[in-house]
PADRENBA-409161 format. One record per residue (C-alpha): residue number from 1; residue in one letter; x, y, z. Coordinates in steps of 0.25 Angstrom, whole numbers, plus 5000, padded with zeros to 4 digits. Example, Ala and Ser with C-alpha at 12.3 -4.5 7.8 and 13.67 -1.06 7.14 Angstrom:
<nodes>
  pos  code     x     y     z
    1     A  5049  4982  5031
    2     S  5055  4996  5029
</nodes>
This chain:
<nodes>
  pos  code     x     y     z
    1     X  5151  5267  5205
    2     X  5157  5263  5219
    3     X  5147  5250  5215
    4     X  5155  5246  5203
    5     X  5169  5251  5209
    6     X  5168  5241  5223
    7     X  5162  5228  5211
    8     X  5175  5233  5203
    9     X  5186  5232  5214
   10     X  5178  5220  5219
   11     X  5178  5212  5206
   12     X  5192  5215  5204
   13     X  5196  5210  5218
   14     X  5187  5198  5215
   15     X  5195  5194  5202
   16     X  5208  5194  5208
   17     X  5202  5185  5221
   18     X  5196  5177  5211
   19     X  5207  5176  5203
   20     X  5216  5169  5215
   21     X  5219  5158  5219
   22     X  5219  5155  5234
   23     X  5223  5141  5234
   24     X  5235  5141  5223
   25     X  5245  5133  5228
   26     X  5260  5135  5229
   27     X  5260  5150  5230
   28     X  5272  5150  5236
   29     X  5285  5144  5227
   30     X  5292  5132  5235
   31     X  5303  5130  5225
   32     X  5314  5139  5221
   33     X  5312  5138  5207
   34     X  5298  5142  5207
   35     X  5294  5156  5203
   36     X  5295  5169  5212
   37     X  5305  5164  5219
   38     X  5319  5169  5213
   39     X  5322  5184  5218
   40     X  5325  5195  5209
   41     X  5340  5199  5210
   42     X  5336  5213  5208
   43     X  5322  5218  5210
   44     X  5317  5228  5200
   45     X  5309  5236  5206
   46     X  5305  5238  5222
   47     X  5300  5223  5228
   48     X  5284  5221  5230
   49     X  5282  5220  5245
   50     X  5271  5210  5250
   51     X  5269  5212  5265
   52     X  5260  5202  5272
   53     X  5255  5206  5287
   54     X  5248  5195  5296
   55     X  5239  5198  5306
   56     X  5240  5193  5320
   57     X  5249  5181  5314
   58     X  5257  5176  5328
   59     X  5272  5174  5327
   60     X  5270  5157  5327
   61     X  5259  5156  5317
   62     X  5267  5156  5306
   63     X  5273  5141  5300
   64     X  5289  5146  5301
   65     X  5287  5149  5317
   66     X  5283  5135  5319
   67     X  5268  5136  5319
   68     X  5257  5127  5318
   69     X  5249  5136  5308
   70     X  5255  5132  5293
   71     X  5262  5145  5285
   72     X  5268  5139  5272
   73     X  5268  5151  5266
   74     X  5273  5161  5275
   75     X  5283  5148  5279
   76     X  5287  5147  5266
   77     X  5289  5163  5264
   78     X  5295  5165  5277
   79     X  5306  5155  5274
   80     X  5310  5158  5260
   81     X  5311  5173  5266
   82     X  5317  5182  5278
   83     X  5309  5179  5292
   84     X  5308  5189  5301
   85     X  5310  5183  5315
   86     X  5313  5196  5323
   87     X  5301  5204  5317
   88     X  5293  5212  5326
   89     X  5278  5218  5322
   90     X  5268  5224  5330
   91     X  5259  5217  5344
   92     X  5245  5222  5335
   93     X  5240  5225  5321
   94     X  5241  5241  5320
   95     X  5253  5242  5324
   96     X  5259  5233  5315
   97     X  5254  5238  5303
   98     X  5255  5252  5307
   99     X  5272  5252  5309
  100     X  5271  5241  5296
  101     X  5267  5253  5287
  102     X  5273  5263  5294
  103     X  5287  5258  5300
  104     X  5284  5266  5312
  105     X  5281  5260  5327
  106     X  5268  5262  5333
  107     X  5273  5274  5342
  108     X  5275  5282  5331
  109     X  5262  5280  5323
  110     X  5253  5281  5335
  111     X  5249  5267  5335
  112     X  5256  5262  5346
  113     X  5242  5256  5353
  114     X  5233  5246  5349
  115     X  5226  5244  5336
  116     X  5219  5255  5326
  117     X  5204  5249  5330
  118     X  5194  5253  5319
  119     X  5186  5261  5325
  120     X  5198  5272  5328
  121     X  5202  5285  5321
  122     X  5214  5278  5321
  123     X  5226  5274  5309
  124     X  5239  5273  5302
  125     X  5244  5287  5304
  126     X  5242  5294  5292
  127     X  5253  5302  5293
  128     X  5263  5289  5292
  129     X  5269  5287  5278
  130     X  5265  5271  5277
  131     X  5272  5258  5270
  132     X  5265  5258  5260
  133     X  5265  5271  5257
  134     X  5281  5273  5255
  135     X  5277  5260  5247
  136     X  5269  5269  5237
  137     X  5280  5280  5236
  138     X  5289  5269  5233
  139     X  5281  5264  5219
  140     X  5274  5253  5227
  141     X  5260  5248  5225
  142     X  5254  5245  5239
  143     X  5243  5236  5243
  144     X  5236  5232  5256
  145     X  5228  5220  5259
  146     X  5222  5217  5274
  147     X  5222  5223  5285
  148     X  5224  5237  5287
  149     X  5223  5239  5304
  150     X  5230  5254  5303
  151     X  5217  5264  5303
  152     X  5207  5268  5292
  153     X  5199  5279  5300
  154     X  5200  5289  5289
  155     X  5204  5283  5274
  156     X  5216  5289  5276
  157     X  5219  5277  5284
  158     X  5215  5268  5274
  159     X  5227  5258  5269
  160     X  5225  5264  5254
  161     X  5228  5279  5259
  162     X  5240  5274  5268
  163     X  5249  5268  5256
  164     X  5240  5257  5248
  165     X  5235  5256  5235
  166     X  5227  5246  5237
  167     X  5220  5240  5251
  168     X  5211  5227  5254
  169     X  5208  5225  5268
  170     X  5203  5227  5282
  171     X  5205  5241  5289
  172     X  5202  5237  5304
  173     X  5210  5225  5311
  174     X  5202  5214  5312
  175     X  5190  5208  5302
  176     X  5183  5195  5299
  177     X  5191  5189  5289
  178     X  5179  5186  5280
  179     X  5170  5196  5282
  180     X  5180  5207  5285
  181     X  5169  5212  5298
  182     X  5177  5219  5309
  183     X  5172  5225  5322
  184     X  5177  5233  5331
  185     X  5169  5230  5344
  186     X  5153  5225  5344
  187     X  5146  5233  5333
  188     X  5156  5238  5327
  189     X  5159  5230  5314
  190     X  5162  5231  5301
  191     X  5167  5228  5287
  192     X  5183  5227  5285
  193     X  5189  5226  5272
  194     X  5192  5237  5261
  195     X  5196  5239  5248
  196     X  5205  5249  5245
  197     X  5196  5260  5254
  198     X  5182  5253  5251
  199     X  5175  5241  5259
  200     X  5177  5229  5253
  201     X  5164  5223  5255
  202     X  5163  5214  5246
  203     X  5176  5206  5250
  204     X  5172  5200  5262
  205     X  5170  5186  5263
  206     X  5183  5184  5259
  207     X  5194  5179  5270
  208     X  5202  5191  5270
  209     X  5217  5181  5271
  210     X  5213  5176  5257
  211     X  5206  5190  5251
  212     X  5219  5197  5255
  213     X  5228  5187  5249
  214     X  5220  5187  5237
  215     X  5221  5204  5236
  216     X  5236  5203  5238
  217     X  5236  5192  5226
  218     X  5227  5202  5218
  219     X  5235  5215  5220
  220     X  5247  5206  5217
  221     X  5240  5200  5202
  222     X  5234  5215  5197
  223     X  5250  5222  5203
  224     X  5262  5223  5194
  225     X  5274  5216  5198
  226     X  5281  5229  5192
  227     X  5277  5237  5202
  228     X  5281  5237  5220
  229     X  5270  5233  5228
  230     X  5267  5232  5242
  231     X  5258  5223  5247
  232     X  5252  5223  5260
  233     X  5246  5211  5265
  234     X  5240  5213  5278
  235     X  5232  5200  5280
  236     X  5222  5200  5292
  237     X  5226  5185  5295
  238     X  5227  5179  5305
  239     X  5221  5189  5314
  240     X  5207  5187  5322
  241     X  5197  5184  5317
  242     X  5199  5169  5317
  243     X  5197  5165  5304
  244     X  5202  5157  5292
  245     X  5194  5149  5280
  246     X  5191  5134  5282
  247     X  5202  5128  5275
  248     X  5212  5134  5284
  249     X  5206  5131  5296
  250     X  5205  5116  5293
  251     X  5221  5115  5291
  252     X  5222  5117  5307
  253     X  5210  5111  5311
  254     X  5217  5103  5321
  255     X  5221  5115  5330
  256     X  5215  5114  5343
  257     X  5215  5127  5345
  258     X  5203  5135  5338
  259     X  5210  5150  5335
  260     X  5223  5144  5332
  261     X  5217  5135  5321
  262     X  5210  5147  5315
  263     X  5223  5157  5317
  264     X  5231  5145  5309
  265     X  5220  5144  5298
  266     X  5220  5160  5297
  267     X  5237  5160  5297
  268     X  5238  5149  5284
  269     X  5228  5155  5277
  270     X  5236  5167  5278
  271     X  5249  5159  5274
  272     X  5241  5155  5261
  273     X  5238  5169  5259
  274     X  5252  5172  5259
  275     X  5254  5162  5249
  276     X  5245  5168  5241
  277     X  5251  5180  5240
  278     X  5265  5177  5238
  279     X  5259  5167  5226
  280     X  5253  5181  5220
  281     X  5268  5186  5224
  282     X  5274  5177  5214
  283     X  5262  5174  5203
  284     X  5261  5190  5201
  285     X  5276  5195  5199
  286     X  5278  5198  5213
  287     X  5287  5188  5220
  288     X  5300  5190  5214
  289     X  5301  5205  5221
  290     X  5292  5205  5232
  291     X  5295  5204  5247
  292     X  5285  5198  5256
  293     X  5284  5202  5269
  294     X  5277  5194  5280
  295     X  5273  5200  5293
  296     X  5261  5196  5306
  297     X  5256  5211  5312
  298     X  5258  5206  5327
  299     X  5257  5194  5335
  300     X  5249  5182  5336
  301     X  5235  5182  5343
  302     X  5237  5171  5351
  303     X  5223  5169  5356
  304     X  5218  5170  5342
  305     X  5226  5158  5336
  306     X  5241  5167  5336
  307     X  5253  5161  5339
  308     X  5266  5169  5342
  309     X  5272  5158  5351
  310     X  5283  5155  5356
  311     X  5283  5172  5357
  312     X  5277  5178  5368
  313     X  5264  5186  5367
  314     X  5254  5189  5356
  315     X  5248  5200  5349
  316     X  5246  5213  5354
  317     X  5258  5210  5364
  318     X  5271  5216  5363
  319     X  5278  5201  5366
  320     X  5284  5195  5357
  321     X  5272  5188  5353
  322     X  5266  5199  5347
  323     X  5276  5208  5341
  324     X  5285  5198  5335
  325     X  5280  5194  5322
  326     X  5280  5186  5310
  327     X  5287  5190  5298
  328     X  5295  5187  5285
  329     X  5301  5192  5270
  330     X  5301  5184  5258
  331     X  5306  5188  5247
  332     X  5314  5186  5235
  333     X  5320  5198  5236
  334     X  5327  5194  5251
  335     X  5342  5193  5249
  336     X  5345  5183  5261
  337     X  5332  5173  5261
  338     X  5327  5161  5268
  339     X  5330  5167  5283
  340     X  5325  5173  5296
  341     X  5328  5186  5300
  342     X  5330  5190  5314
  343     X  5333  5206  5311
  344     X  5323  5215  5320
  345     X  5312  5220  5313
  346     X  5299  5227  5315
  347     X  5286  5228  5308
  348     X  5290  5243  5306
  349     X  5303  5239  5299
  350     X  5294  5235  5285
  351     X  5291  5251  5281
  352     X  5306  5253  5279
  353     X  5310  5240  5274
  354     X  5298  5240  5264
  355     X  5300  5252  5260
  356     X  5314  5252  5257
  357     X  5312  5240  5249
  358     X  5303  5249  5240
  359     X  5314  5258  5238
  360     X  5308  5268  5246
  361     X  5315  5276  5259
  362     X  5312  5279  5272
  363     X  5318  5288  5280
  364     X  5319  5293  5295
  365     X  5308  5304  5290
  366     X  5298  5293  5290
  367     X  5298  5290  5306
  368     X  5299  5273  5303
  369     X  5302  5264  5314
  370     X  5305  5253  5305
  371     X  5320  5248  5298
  372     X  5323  5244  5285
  373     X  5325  5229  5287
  374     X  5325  5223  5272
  375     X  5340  5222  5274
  376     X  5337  5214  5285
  377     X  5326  5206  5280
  378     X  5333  5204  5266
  379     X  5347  5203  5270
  380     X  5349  5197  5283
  381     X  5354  5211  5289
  382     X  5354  5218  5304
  383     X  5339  5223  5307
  384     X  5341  5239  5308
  385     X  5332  5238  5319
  386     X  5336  5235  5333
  387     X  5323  5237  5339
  388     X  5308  5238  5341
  389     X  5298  5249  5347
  390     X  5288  5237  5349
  391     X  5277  5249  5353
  392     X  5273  5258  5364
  393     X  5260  5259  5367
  394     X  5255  5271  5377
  395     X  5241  5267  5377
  396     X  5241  5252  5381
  397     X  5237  5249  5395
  398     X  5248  5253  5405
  399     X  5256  5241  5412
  400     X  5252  5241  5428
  401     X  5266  5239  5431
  402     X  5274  5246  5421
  403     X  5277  5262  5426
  404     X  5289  5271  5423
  405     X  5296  5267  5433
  406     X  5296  5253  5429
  407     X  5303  5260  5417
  408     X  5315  5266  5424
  409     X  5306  5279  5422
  410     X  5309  5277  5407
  411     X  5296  5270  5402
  412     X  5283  5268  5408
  413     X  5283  5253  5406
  414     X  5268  5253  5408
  415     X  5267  5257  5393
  416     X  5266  5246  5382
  417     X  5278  5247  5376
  418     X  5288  5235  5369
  419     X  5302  5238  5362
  420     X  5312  5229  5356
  421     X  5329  5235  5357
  422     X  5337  5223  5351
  423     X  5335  5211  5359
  424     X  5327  5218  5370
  425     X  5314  5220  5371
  426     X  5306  5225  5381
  427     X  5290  5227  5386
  428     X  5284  5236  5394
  429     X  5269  5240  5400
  430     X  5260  5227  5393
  431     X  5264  5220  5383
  432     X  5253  5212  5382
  433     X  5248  5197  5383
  434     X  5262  5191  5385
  435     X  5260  5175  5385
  436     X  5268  5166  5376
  437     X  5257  5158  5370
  438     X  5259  5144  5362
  439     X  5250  5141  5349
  440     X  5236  5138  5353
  441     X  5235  5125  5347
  442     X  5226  5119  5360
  443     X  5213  5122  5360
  444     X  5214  5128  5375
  445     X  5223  5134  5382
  446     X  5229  5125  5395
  447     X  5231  5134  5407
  448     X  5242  5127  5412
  449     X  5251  5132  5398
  450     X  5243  5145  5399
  451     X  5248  5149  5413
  452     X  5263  5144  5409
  453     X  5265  5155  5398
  454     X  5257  5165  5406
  455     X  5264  5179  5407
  456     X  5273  5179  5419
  457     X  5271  5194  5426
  458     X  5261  5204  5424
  459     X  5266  5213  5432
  460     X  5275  5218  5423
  461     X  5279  5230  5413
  462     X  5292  5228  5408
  463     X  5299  5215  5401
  464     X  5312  5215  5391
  465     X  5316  5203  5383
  466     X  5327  5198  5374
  467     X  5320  5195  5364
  468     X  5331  5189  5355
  469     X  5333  5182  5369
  470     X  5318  5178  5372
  471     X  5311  5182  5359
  472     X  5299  5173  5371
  473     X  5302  5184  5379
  474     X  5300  5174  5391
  475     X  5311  5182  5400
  476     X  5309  5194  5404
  477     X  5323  5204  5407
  478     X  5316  5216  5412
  479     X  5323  5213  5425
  480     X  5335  5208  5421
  481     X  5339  5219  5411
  482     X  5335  5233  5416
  483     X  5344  5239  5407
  484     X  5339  5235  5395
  485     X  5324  5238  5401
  486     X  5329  5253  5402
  487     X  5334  5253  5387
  488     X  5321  5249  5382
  489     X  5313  5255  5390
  490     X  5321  5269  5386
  491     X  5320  5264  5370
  492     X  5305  5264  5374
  493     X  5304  5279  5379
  494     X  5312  5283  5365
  495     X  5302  5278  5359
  496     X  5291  5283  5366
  497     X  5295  5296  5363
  498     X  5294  5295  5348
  499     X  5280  5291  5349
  500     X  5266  5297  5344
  501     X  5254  5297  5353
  502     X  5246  5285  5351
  503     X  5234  5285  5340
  504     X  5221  5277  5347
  505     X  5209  5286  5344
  506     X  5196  5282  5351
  507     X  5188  5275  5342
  508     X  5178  5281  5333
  509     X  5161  5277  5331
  510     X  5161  5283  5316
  511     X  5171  5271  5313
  512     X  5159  5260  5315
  513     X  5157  5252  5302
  514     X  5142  5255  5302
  515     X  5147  5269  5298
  516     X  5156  5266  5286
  517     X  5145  5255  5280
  518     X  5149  5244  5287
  519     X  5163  5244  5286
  520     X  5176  5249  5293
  521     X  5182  5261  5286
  522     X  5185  5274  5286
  523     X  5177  5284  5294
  524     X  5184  5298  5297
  525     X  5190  5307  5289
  526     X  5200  5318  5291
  527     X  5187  5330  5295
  528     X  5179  5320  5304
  529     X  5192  5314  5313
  530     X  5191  5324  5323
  531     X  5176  5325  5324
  532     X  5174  5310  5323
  533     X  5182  5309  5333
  534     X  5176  5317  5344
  535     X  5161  5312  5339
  536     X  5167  5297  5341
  537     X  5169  5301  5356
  538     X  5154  5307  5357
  539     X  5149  5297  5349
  540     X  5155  5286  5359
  541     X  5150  5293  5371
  542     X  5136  5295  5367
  543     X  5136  5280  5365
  544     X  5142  5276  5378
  545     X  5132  5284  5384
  546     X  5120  5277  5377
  547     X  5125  5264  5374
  548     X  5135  5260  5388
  549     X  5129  5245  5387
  550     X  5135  5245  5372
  551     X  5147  5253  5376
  552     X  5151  5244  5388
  553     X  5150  5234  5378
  554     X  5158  5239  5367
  555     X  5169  5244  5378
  556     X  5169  5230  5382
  557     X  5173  5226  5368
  558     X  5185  5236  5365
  559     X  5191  5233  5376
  560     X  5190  5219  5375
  561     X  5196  5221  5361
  562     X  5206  5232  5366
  563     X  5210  5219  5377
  564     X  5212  5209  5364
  565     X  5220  5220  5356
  566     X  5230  5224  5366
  567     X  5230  5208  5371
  568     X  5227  5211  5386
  569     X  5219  5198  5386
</nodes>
């Protein structure tokens, strides 16, 4: 019976892959007279809602930012729509998509540290009332294509029990585009890509840029027009691996610099998928109502082809580089068009916005961080929000220099902790690598430009910008403005008071593949948490204990991989 279900939902998948066309030119319409491009005065029912997350995309790797990697598509959208140009998201992938479908900053879902790594009895709060979940009540139909990155532990956790009907993707953070393997140190692979709550074993081999663009088309063919629907399209591109097919690869073959001719490869590709979708948009019923919205997750990894230049910092980094990110609307639905918004908004701000325009409510019972901002977006009006809780994060390795009474006995400024009140910003403990890092088009680095744009001080745990100023942030006014430093630094202590303990369990041995089949999934349920847990911690000690060679080994590796994720290398 399970034999004939998987050939069914597999065959089915395969007629509508089959069924498209990845190479049809002119998906999106040039001309004005051509169809799907005229609004509708009065929409008559709630709009269909298409949100398109990139992963690891910097803020220069996109053609209207002036980069060398080509966009049409996203150019094309962007222009005919609102760009976002103030628009803040998170330094890592959790986090942004944890406060995208919630509306709630990290320090109030327990996530304010790091990543949820694969093998932790770690997730989306299940307590949290998500995005797409408030779509649901609304009379939406909601699907999910990619990657997922917020937990799956328990199936509780899983993205069809936290709000969508349907789910194809990968769980963990991190796969091989064609054969969907993730590992999570040496030994520890396995499998990555799921349908609904199954393993989708019999997808692979497929580059998962084209398979999710081709899903999203086939939700769009077999879906009434009639009905709202929400479709989240979180594509895995362009992060690591470095990986892209031939024919992309050979458009930038003169780039001298190996992972930036890869990275450009990975990012066009994922421009054409864009075009495929909003092809589908149009062919399928859709366009006429729908708004697309466009967004990266966090920074560009600039030592893996990113570029967020001339912004200071990269991902994982609370500079500029990595928290300010790329974003737009297009629709038809817009009232003021063609233009670039410079209203303050946060990644958070989409739960309300999104869900107002479903013609749902939110309310102050819901704890949200995040504003309405379609009047902004659609109008051109003043961004309800005059500020941004960046993050504070307990847990990350203490600053040597920063102390309380750095603070003014306010704030220990040894804690990791960023904050944005108008025009101010200010940092404090380590914001991480803080470089400013032009394109790598060369194939080396030359030390003499390395030295030049080297971080001035070290010794250091407190820096405040203008920002509307030095959006750079090439001048630091701690100094100068005391003042301000005390506000902030008094914004921050508010805050702190209002957060939840951090949620970063010590990983768990029954989450290894080779215990689910081969693949990554669920492994604990409601009964076995506790008990897992404490046999977790036996279970690792037995093995350090008999194993130490392979222990030191693997100790080596996590942190080496704990160093690349927190960017301290």
């Amino acid at each position: 019976m399970h034999t004939l279900t998987g050939f069914s939902l597999v065959s089915l998948i395969s007629f509508g892959y089959l069924s498209w066309d990845w190479a049809k030119p002119s998906f999106v319409a040039d001309g004005p007279g051509e169809a799907g491009e005229q609004p509708s005065a009065a929409p008559p029912q709630p709009p269909h809602i298409i949100f398109i997350l990139t992963d690891d995309q910097g803020y220069h790797d996109v053609g209207y930012h002036g980069s060398d990697i080509e966009t049409p598509t996203l150019d094309r959208l962007a222009a005919k729509g609102v760009k976002l140009e103030n628009y803040y998201i998170q330094p890592i992938c959790t986090p942004s998509r944890s406060q995208l479908l919630t509306g709630r900053y990290q320090i109030h879902t327990g996530l304010q540290h790091s990543i949820i790594r694969p093998q932790q009895p770690n997730c989306l709060p299940l307590d949290q009332v998500t995005l797409p979940q408030k779509l649901q009540e609304a009379g939406y139909s909601t699907h999910m294509v990619g990657k997922w990155h917020l937990g799956f532990y328990r199936k509780e956790c899983l993205p069809t029990r936290r709000g969508f009907d349907t789910f194809l993707g990968s769980l963990t953070g991190n796969v091989d585009y064609y054969t969907y393997d993730n590992c999570d140190g040496p030994g520890v692979c396995g499998f990555d890509l799921h349908e609904g709550e199954n393993v989708a074993w019999g997808l692979s081999g497929q580059y998962s840029t084209m398979l999710y663009a081709q899903r999203a088309s086939h939700i769009l063919a077999s879906h009434s027009p009639q009905r709202p629907l929400f479709l989240y399209v979180a594509f895995q591109a362009v992060h690591t691996p470095l990986q892209s097919p031939r024919e992309y690869l050979y458009r930038y073959r003169t780039m001298g610099n190996v992972a930036r001719r890869k990275y450009a490869a990975m990012v066009t590709c994922m421009d054409e998928a864009v075009r495929n979708i909003t092809w589908a948009l149009k062919r399928y019923g859709f366009y006429n109502n729908s708004v697309i919205i466009f967004s990266s997750d966090n920074g560009g990894q600039t030592f893996s082809g990113g570029s967020n230049w001339p912004l200071r910092g990269r991902k994982g980094t609370y500079w500029e580089g990595g928290v300010r990110g790329l974003g737009f609307v297009h629709s038809p639905l817009l009232k003021r068009k063609q233009r670039t918004s410079r209203a303050l908004m946060h990644i958070t701000d989409w739960y309300p916005t999104l869900v107002g325009l479903a013609g749902g409510t939110t309310s102050a019972a819901d704890g949200l961080d995040g504003y309405d901002m379609w009047p902004a977006i659609s109008e051109g009006r003043a961004s309800p929000r005059t500020e941004i809780l960046h993050n504070i994060d307990p847990l990350y390795n203490h600053a040597q220099h920063g102390s309380l009474e750095g603070g003014f006995g306010i704030w220990n400024t040894a804690v990791q902790a960023a904050i944005r009140v108008g025009e101010w910003k200010l940092l404090t403990g380590d914001p991480g690598y803080g470089d400013w890092i032009p394109p790598q088009t060369l194939a080396t680095f030359p030390g003499s430009w390395w030295n030049l744009e080297r971080m001035a001080s070290v010794r250091q745990a407190v820096w405040l910008f203008n920002i509307s100023a030095d959006p750079y942030e090439r001048e630091d006014l701690a100094g100068q403005r005391p003042d301000v430093v005390r506000t902030l630094l008094a914004r921050l202590a508010e805050y702190n008071r209002t957060a939840i303990p951090v949620r970063y369990p010590a990983e768990n041995p029954r989450a290894h593949p080779d215990f689910n089949g081969g693949a990554w999934g669920p492994w604990a349920s409601d009964e076995e948490e506790e008990e897992d847990e404490g046999r977790a911690r036996s279970f690792s000690r037995g093995r350090r204990k008999k194993k130490c060679k392979i222990c030191k080994l693997r100790s080596f590796f996590r942190k080496l991989n704990t160093r690349l994720m927190s960017q301290r290398i």
